[in-house]
DRENTIDREN-316088 format. One line per field, with one value per residue (C-alpha): x, y, z; residue in three letters. Coordinates in nm, 2 decimals. Layout:
X = c(X ...);
Y = c(Y ...);
Z = c(Z ...);
aa = c(ALA ...);
***
This chain:
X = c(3.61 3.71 3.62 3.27 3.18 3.33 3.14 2.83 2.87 2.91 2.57 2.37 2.50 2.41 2.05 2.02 2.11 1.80 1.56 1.67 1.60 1.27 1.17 1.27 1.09 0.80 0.77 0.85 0.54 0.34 0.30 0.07 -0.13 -0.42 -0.66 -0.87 -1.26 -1.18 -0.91 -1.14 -1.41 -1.21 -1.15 -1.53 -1.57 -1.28 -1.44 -1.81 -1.69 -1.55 -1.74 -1.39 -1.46 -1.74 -1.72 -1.63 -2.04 -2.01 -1.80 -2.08 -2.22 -1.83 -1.77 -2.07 -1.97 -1.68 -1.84 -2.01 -2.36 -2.35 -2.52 -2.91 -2.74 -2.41 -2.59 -2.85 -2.51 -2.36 -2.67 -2.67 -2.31 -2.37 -2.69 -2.51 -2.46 -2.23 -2.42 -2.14 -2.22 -2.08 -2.03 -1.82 -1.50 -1.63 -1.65 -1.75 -1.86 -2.07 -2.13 -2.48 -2.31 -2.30 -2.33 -1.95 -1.75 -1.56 -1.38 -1.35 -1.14 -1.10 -1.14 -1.04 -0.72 -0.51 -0.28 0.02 0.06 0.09 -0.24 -0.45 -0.75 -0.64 -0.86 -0.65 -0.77 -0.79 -1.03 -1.01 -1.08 -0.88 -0.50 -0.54 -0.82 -0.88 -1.26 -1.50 -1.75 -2.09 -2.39 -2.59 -2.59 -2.85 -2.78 -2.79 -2.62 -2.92 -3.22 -3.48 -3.36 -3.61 -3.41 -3.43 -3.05 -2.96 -2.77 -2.38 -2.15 -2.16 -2.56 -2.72 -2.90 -3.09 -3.06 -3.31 -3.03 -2.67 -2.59 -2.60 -2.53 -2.54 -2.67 -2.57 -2.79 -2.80 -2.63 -2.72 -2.73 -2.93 -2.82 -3.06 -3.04 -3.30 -3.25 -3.60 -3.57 -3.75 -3.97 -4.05 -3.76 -3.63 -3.34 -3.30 -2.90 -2.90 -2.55 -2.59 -2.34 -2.30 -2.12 -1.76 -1.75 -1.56 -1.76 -2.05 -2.36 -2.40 -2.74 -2.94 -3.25 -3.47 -3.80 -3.96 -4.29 -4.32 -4.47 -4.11 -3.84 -3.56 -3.23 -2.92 -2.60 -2.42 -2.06 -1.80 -1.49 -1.21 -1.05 -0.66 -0.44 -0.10 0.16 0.55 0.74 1.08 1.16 1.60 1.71 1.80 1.40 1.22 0.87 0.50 0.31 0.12 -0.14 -0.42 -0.54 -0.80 -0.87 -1.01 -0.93 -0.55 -0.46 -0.29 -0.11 -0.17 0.05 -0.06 0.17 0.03 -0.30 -0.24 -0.01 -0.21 -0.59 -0.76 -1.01 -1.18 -1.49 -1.48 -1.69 -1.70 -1.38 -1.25 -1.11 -0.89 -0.66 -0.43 -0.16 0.06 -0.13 -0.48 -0.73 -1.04 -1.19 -1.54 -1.70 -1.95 -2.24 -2.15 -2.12 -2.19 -1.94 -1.86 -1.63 -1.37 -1.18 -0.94 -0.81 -0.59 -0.85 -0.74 -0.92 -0.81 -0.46 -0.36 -0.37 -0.58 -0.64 -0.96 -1.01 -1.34 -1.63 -1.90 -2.21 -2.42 -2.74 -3.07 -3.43 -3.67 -3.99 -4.28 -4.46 -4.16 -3.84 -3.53 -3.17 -2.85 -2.59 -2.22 -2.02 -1.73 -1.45 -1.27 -1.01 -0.70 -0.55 -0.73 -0.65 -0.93 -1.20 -1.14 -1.10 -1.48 -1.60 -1.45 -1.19 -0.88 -0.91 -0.69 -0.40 -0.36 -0.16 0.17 0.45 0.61 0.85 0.89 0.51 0.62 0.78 0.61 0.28 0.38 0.54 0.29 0.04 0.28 0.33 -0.04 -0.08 0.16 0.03 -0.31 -0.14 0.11 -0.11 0.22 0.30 0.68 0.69 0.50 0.83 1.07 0.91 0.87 1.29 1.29 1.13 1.30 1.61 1.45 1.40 1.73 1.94 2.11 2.24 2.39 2.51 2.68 2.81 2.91 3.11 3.27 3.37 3.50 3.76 3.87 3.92 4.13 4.33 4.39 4.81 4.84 4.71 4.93 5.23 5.12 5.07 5.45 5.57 5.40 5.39 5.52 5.35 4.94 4.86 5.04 4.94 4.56 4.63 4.79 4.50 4.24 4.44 4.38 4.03 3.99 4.17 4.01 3.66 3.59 3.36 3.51 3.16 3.06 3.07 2.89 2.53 2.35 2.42 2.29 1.97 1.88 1.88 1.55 1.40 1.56 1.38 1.06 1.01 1.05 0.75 0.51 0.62 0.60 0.29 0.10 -0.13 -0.16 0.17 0.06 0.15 0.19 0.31 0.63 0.71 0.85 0.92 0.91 0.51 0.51 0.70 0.67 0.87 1.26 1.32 1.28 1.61 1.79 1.84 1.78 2.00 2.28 2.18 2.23 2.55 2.65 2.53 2.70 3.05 3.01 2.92 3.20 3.44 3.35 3.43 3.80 3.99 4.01 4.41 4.34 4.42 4.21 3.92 3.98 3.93 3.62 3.51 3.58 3.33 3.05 2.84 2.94 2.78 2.50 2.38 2.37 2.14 1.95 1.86 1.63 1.48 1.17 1.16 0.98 1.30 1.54 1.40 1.41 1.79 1.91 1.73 1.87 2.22 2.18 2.01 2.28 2.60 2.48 2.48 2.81 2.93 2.86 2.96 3.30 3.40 3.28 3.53 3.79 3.78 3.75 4.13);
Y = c(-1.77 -1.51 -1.24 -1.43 -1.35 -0.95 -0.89 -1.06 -0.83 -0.53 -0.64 -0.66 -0.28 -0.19 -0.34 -0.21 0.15 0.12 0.05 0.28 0.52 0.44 0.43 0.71 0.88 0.67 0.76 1.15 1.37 1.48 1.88 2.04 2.31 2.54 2.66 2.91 2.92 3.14 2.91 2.61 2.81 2.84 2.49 2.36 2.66 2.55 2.17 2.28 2.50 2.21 1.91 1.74 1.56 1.34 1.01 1.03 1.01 1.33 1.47 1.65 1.84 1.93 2.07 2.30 2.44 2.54 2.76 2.91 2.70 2.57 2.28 2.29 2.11 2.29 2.59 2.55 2.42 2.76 2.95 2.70 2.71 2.92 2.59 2.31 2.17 1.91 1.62 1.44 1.04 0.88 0.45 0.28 0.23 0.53 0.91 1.10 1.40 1.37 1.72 1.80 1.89 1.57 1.37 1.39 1.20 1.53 1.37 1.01 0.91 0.57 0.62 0.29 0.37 0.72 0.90 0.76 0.61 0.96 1.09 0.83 1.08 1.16 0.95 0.87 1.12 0.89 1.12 1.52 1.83 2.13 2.12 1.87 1.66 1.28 1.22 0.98 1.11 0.96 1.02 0.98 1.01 1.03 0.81 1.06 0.86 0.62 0.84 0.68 0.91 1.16 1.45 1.52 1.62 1.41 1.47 1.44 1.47 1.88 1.86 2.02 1.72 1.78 1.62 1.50 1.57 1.70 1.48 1.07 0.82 0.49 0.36 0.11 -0.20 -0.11 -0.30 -0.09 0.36 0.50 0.81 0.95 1.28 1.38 1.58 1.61 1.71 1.85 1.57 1.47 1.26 1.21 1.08 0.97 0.87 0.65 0.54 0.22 0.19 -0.12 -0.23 -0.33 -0.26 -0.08 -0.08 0.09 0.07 0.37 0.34 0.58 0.53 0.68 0.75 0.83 0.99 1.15 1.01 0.90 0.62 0.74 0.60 0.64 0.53 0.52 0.66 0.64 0.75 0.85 1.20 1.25 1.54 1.44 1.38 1.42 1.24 1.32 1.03 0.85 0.60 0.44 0.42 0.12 0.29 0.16 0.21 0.52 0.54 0.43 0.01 -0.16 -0.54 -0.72 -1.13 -0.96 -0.68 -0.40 -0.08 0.21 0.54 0.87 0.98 0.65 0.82 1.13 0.93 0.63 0.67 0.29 0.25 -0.11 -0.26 -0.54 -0.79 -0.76 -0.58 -0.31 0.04 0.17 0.47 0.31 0.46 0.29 0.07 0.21 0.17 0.31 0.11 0.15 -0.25 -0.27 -0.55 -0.89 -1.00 -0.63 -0.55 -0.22 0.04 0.17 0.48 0.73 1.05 1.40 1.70 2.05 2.18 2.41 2.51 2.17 1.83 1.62 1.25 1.02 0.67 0.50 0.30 0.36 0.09 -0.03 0.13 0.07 0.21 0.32 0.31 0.59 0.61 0.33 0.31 0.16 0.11 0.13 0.00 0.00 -0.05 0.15 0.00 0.31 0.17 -0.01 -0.30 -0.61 -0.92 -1.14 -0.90 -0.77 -1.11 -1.22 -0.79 -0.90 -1.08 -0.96 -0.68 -0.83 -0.80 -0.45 -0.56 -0.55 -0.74 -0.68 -0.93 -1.08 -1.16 -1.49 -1.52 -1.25 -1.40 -1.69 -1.50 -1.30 -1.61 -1.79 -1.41 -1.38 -1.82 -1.76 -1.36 -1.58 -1.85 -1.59 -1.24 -1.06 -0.98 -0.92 -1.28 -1.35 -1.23 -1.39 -1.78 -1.67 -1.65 -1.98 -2.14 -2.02 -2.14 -2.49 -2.47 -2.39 -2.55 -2.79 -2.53 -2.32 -2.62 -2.75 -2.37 -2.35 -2.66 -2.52 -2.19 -2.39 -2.59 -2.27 -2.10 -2.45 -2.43 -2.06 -2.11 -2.34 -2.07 -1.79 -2.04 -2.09 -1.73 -1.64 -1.97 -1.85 -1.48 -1.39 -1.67 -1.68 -1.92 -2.19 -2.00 -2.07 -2.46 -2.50 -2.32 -2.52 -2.86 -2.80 -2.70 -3.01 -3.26 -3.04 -3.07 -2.73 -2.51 -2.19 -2.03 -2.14 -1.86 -1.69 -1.91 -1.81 -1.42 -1.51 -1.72 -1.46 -1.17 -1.29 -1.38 -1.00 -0.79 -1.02 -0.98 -0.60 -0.58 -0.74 -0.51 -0.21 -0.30 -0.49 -0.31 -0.52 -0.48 -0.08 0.08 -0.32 -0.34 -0.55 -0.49 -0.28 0.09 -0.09 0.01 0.01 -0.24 -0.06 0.18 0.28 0.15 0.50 0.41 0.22 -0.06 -0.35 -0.19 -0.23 -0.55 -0.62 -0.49 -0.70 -1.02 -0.94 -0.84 -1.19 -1.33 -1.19 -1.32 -1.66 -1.68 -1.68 -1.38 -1.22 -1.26 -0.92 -0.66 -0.40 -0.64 -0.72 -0.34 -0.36 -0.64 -0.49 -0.19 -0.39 -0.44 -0.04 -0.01 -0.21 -0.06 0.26 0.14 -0.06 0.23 0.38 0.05 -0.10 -0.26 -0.56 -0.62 -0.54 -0.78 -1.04 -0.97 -0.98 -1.32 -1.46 -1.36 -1.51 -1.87 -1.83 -1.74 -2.03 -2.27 -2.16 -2.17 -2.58 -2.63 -2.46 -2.66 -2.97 -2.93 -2.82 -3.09 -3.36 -3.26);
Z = c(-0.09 0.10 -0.16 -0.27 0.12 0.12 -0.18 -0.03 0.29 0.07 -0.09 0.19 0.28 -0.03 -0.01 0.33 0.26 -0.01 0.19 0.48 0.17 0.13 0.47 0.56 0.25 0.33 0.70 0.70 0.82 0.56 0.52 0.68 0.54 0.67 0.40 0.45 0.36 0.04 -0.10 -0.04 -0.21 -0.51 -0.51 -0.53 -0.82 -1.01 -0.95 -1.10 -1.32 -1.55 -1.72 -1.80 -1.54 -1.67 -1.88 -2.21 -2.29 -2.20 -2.44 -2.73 -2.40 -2.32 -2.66 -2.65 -2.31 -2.49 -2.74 -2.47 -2.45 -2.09 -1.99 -1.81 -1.51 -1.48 -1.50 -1.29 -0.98 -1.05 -0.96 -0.63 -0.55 -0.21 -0.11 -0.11 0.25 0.44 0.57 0.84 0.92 1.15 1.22 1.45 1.13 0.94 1.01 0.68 0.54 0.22 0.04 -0.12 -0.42 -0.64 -0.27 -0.30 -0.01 0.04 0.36 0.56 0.82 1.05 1.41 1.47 1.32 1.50 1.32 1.55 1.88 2.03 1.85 1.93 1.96 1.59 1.30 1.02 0.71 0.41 0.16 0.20 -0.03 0.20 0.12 -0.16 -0.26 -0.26 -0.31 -0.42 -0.66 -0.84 -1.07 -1.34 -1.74 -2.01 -2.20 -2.54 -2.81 -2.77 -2.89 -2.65 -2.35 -2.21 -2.30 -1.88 -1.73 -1.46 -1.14 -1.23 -0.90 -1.01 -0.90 -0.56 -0.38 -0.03 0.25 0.56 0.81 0.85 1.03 1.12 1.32 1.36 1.69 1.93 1.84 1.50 1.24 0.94 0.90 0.55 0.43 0.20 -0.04 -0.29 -0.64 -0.91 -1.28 -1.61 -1.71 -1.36 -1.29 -0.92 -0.80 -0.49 -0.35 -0.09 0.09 0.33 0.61 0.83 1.18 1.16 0.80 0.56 0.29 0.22 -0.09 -0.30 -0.49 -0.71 -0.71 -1.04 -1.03 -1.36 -1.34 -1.64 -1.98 -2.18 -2.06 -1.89 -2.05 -1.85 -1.67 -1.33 -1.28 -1.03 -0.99 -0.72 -0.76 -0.66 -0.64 -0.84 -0.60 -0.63 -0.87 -0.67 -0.59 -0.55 -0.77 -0.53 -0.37 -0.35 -0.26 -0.14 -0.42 -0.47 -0.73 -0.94 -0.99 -1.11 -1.16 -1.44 -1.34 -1.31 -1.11 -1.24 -1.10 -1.32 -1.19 -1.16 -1.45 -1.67 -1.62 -1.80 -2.08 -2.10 -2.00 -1.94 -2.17 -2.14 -2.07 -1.77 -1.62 -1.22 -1.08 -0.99 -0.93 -0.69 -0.55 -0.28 -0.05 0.23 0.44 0.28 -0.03 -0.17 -0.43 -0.61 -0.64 -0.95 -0.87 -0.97 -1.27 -1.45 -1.74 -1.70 -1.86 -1.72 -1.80 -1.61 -1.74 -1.63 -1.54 -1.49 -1.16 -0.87 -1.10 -1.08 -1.28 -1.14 -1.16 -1.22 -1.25 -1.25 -1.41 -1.64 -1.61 -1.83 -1.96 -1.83 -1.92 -1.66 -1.80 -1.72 -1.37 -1.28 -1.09 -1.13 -0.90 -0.99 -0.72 -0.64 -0.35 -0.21 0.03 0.20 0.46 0.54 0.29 0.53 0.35 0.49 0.47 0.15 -0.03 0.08 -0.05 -0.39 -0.61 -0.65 -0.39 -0.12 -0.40 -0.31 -0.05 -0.29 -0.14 -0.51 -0.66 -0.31 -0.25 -0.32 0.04 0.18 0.18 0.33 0.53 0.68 0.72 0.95 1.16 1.21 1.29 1.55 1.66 1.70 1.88 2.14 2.05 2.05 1.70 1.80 2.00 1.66 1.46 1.72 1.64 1.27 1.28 1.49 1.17 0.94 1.09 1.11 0.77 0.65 0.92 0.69 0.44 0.73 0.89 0.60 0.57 0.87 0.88 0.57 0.75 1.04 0.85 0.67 1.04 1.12 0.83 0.83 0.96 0.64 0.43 0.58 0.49 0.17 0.08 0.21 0.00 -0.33 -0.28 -0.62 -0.78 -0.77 -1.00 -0.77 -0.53 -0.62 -0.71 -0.37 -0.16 -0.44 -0.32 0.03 0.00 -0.17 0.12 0.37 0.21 0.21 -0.01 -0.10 -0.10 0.20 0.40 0.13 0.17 0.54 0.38 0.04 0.21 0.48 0.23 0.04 0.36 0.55 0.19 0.24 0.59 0.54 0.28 0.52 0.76 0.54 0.38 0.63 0.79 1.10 1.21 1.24 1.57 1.69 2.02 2.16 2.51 2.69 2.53 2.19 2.13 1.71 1.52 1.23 1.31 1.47 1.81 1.97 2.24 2.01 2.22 1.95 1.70 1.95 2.02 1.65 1.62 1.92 1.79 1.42 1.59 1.78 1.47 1.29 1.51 1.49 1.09 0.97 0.94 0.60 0.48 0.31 0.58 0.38 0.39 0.73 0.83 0.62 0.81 1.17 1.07 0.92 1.24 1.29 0.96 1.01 1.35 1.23 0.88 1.14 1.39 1.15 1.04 1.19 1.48 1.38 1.11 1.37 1.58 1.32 1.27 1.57 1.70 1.37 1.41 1.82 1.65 1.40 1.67 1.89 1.59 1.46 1.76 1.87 1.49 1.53 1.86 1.70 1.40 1.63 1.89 1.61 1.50);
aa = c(UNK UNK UNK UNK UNK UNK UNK UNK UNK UNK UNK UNK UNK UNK UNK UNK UNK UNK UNK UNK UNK UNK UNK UNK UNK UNK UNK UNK UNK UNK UNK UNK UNK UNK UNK UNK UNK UNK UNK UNK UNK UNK UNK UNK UNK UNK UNK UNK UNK UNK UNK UNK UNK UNK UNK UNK UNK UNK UNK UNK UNK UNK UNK UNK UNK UNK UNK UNK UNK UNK UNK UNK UNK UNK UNK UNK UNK UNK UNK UNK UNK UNK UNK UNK UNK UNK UNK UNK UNK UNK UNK UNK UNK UNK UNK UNK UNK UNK UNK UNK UNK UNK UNK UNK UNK UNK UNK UNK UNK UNK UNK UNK UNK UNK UNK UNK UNK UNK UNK UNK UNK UNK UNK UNK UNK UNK UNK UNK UNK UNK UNK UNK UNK UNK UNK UNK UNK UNK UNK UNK UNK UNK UNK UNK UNK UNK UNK UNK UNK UNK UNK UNK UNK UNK UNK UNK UNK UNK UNK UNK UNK UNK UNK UNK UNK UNK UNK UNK UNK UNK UNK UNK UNK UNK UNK UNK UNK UNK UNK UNK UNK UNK UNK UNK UNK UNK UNK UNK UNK UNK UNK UNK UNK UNK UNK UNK UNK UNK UNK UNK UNK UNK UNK UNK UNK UNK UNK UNK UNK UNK UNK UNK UNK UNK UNK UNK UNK UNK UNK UNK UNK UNK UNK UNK UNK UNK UNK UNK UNK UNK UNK UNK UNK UNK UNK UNK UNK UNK UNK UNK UNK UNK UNK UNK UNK UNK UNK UNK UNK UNK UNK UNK UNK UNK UNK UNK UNK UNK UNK UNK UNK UNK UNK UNK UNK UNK UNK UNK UNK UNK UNK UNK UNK UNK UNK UNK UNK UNK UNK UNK UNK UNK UNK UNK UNK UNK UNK UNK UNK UNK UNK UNK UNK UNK UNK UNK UNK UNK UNK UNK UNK UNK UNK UNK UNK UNK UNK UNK UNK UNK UNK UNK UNK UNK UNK UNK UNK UNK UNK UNK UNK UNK UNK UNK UNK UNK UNK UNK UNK UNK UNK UNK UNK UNK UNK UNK UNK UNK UNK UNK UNK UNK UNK UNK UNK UNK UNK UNK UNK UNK UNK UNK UNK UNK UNK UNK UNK UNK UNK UNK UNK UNK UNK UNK UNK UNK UNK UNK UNK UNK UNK UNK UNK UNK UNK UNK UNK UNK UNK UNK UNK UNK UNK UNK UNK UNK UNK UNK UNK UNK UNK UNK UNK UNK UNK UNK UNK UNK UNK UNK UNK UNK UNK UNK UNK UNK UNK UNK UNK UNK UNK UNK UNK UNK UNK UNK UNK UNK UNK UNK UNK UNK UNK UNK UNK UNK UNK UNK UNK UNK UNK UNK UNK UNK UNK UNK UNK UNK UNK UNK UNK UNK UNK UNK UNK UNK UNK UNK UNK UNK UNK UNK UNK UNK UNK UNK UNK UNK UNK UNK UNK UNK UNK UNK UNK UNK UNK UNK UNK UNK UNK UNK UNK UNK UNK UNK UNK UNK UNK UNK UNK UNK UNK UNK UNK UNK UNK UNK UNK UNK UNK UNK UNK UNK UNK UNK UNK UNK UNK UNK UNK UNK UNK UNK UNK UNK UNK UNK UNK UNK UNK UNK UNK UNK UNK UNK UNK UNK UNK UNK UNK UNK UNK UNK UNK UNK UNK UNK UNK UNK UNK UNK UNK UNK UNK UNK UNK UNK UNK UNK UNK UNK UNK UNK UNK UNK UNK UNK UNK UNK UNK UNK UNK UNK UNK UNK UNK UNK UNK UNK UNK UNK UNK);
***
C-alpha cells in the first residue's frame, strides 16, 4: 500500500513537471523584431515574384513562367509593384489593414483583446506581414482546363486592385461597414472585391463580384487561403503543447501540422467546412457558403528565403455569361476560439478549442465554470464551486479511502511489531501484514484513489484553462488579476504547500525511512512546480486539498474514537 501511494505521488511530480514545461514554453514573450521598409519590400517582391502560390489549376501557367514566359497578370503586378496602397478598416472587434495588392489582409488585430494586462492599450496582432507573415489571401481563376473561358486573366491575390478610401470605419449606429476595391481586365471583365464587416462580430464576407461585359462567358473560380511563416519545431519530449498549426473540417475535424503540410499536402474535395490556421487562444478560418463542395489543398511555398505554408479551398466553377454578373462568396472568422459564437458561424468550428484526449472532462468542465461564472461573475469564485462539486461527486470514493487510510494510521504500532518479528522473513512478513489488512478491513490501495481521481480532473482543469479563451487575463481578487497565468506574489502556491504538508500529516507514516524523507519534501516540491502554474489551477488545488484536509480530518477522529 504504502508503495502503490509513493509511486502515485512520484506520478503526479512527474505529470506536474510536464506541464510546468509546457507552460512555460507556451507563455515566454515572443521575439521581437523591427523590420525595416527595405526588408519588408523584399518580402512583397519575393511574394509576387512567385505563382507557387496559386491552386494547383494553376500549374500549366507556373511551368511556363519557368521557361521564362511570364504570365499577362504577374507581369503586369511587377510593373505596379511601387501602386499598390494600404486601405486600414476599422470595427469595434476588428482593426485591419487590407493591401491593394490581391486585397490581401496584410495585418488584423482585436482591440477588444490587449496584449496583457499591463498593455491594455496594446491590440492583440493575430495576422501580420513585417517580422513574419500570417495572412489571409484571395482571388480568382480562369477556369482554363474547361475551354469555354474568355481567355481574360483574372485578379489572383498577386493583382493591383483600387480602392475608394484608405481608410474605414464603422460608425456608431451602424451595424454593417463595405469595403469595396475595384480591378478591370482584357475582354472587359471587372471585378469588384467587396469585404462586409458587422458589430460585435468576428467574422466578416469576402465576395468577388464579376462583371462580364464583353461578348464571351467568363469561366472561373474563387480561392482562399491563409499564409503562415513555419515556426520552430524545437520543442522537449517532455512538452505537452497548445496546438500550433494548420486544420480543416470535413464532418470531422482534423489537425494537420505545419511539417504535414510540406510531407502530406490535403488534397480533397468537401461539402461545407472548413479551413483554418490556429494558435493559443486564437483562429482564422476561411467558411465556404453552405452546402458548396469545395476543394481543398495546402502546400510548402518558397517566399521571402523561407518555407512557407498554405492551406485553403478551391470552389467550384461558375460561368458568367456576357453583359452579366455573377458573386462568388466566402466568409472569414479572424479571432479568439469563442465556443458559442463560433458553433452558430459553422459546424465544427467551435472544435478548435482542443482540450485533447481530456476534452472528455474538459468540456464539461468548462460548461459548469462558465454556469457558475454566470451565476457569481467571478471566474475564480467560479473555479472555487467548480472544486466544491467535484468533491460532491466523488465524496464516497475518498470517503471510503479515507476510512481505509485511517485504519492503516490506527494500526501502524502493530505493523512496526510485525516488521521487527519477521524482519528476516518477508514472505510471512507479507501474510501477516495481508491478515491484518484483512481483520482490519483495510484496502491496501486506499490511499492511492483521491491521488489517482484528482489527477484526471488536475490535467483537465489545466486544458480549459490553457485553452479557454475566457479565462484570458480573468480576474480573481485582490493582486490575483489573470488566472491564466502565475500568481505574481506567490501567495497561493504557499497556500498549497500548506494545505499538502497538513494533508500529509494526516495519512500514516511511510515505514520506509527513505520514503518518509521523500514524503516530507513533496509539498516543497510541489510549491515550487506550482509557483509557475496558473493561478486558476493553483486555486483549484489548494481548495481541494482544504475540502479534502477537512474531510480526512472528521473521518480520521471518527475511526479513532470508535476504537
Amino acid at each position: 500500500m504504502e508503495n502503490q501511494r509513493f509511486f502515485s505521488y512520484i506520478a503526479l511530480a512527474f505529470v506536474l513537471y510536464m506541464i510546468w514545461l509546457t507552460w512555460q514554453k507556451e507563455h515566454a514573450p515572443p521575439p521581437v523584431a523591427q523590420q525595416t521598409n527595405e526588408q519588408s519590400r523584399v518580402i512583397e517582391e519575393s511574394i509576387i515574384s512567385s505563382s507557387e502560390d496559386l491552386p494547383e489549376i494553376m500549374q500549366s501557367e507556373s511551368a511556363n513562367i519557368e521557361k521564362g514566359l511570364v504570365m499577362p497578370e504577374l507581369a503586369q503586378t511587377n510593373k505596379a509593384l511601387k501602386k499598390n496602397q494600404f486601405v486600414q478598416v476599422k470595427t469595434d472587434t476588428l482593426e485591419l489593414i487590407i493591401d491593394t495588392r490581391g486585397g490581401d489582409i496584410r495585418q488584423l488585430d482585436l482591440p477588444t483583446y490587449p496584449v496583457s494586462l499591463e498593455k491594455q492599450d496594446q491590440a492583440f496582432r493575430l495576422m501580420q506581414s513585417d517580422s513574419s507573415t500570417y495572412t489571409a489571401q484571395s482571388g480568382l481563376l480562369d477556369d482554363k482546363k474547361s475551354g469555354k473561358a474568355a481567355g481574360a486573366a483574372t485578379p489572383t491575390h498577386h493583382a493591383i486592385y483600387t480602392a475608394e478610401s484608405t481608410e474605414y470605419e464603422l460608425l456608431d449606429g451602424k451595424d454593417s461597414l463595405e469595403v469595396k476595391l475595384f480591378w478591370s481586365g482584357e475582354h472587359n471583365i471587372q471585378v469588384e472585391k467587396i469585404f462586409t464587416f458587422y458589430r460585435d462580430s468576428f467574422v466578416f464576407d469576402v465576395t468577388h463580384r464579376v462583371i462580364n461585359q464583353g461578348t464571351s462567358p467568363w469561366v472561373g473560380r474563387q480561392y482562399q487561403q491563409l499564409r503562415h511563416s513555419p515556426i520552430s519545431t524545437k520543442r522537449s519530449w517532455l512538452r505537452l503543447p497548445t496546438y500550433t498549426g494548420t486544420a480543416y473540417y470535413d464532418g470531422a475535424y482534423h489537425k494537420h501540422s505545419f511539417a504535414e503540410v510540406e510531407e502530406e499536402p490535403i488534397k480533397m474535395s468537401v461539402k461545407d467546412g472548413w479551413v483554418a490556421i490556429l494558435q493559443h487562444y486564437f483562429v482564422s478560418a476561411w467558411i465556404p457558403n453552405p452546402e458548396e463542395e469545395n476543394r481543398f489543398y495546402s502546400k510548402a511555398v518558397k517566399a521571402a528565403g523561407e518555407q512557407q505554408l498554405l492551406i485553403g479551398m478551391l470552389s467550384p466553377v461558375k460561368t458568367v455569361q456576357a453583359n452579366s454578373s455573377a458573386d462568388f462568396t466566402s466568409r472569414l472568422y479572424a479571432g479568439p476560439k469563442l465556443q458559442h459564437k463560433m458553433k452558430q458561424i459553422a459546424q465544427g468550428l467551435d472544435l478548435s478549442v482542443d482540450y485533447g484526449i481530456f476534452s472528455v472532462l474538459s468540456k464539461p468542465l468548462f460548461w459548469l465554470l462558465e454556469w457558475f461564472h454566470k451565476l457569481v461573475g467571478n471566474w475564480g469564485v467560479a473555479i472555487i464551486l467548480v472544486t466544491v462539486v467535484v468533491k460532491l461527486v466523488f465524496f464516497k470514493l475518498s470517503e471510503a479511502s479515507y476510512k481505509s487510510m485511517a485504519r492503516m494510521r490506527k494500526v501502524q504500532p502493530r505493523f512496526k511489531a510485525l516488521r521487527e518479528r519477521y524482519a528476516d522473513d518477508k514472505a510471512k512478513l507479507n501474510q501477516a501484514v495481508m491478515e491484518m489488512y484483512k481483520k482490519e478491513k483495510i484496502n491496501p490501495l486506499g490511499g492511492c484513489l483521491p491521488i489517482l481521481v484528482q489527477m484526471p480532473v488536475f490535467l483537465s482543469l489545466y486544458w480549459v484553462l490553457v485553452e479557454s479563451v475566457e479565462l484570458r487575463q480573468a480576474p480573481f481578487m485582490f493582486w490575483i488579476n489573470d488566472l491564466s497565468l502565475r500568481d505574481p506574489i506567490f501567495v497561493l502556491p504557499l497556500l498549497m504547500g500548506i494545505s499538502m504538508y497538513v494533508q500529509f500529516k494526516l495519512n500514516p507514516a511511510p515505514p520506509d525511512p527513505m520514503q518518509a524523507k521523500v514524503f516530507a519534501m513533496m509539498p516543497i516540491m510541489m510549491t515550487v512546480f506550482m509557483a509557475f502554474f496558473p493561478a486558476g489551477l493553483v486555486l483549484y488545488w489548494t481548495m481541494n486539498n482544504i475540502l479534502s484536509i477537512s474531510q480526512q480530518y472528521v473521518i480520521t477522529k471518527r475511526v479513532e474514537n470508535a476504537a
